[in-house]
C-alpha positions in Angstrom: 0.8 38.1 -12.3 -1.6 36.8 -9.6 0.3 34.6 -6.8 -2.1 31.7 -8.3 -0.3 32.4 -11.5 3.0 31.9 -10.0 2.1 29.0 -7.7 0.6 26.5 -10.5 3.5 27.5 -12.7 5.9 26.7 -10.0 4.1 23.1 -9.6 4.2 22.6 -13.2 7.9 23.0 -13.3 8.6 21.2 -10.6 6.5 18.3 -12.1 8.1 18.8 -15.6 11.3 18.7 -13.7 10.6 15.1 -12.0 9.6 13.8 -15.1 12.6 14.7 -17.1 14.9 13.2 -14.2 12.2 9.9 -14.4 13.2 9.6 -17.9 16.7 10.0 -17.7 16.9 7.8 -14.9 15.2 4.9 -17.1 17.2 6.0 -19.9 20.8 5.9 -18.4 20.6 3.8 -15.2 22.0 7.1 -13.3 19.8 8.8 -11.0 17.5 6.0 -9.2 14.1 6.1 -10.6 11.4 7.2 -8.2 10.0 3.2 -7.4 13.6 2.6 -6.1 14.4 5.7 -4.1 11.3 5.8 -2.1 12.0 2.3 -1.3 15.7 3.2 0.0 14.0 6.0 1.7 11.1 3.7 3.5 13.9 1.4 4.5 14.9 3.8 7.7 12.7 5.7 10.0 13.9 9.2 9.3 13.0 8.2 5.5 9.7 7.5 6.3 9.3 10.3 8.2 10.2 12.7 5.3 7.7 10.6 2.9 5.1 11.1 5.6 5.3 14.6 5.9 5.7 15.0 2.0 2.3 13.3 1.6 1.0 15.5 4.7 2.3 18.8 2.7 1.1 17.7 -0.5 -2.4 16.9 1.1 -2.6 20.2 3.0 -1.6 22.6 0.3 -3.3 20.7 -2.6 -5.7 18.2 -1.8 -8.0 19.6 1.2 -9.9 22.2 -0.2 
């Protein structure tokens, strides 16, 4: 297996995994769904910090080619 193999399967789990806890979370009530945890987490500073370098990372690794 190439280590592009392995990276775009790891994205693809992790994605799957987000999904399934999206669901759940609209299903049950119990995680918060994504719309209400980024807005608990853009409420302080060192939360929107963390999204900011999330978007950063995500840009870097995936977006800027």
């Amino acid at each position: 297996m190439t280590g592009t193999t392995v990276s775009v399967t790891a994205v693809v789990l992790l994605l799957a995994a987000g999904l399934s806890l999206e669901v759940s979370a609209r299903r049950r009530g119990s995680p918060a769904p994504l719309a209400q945890a980024l807005s608990a987490a853009m409420r302080t500073t060192p939360g929107r910090l963390a999204v900011l370098l999330a978007w950063a990372w995500l840009g870097v690794h995936f977006l800027a080619r």
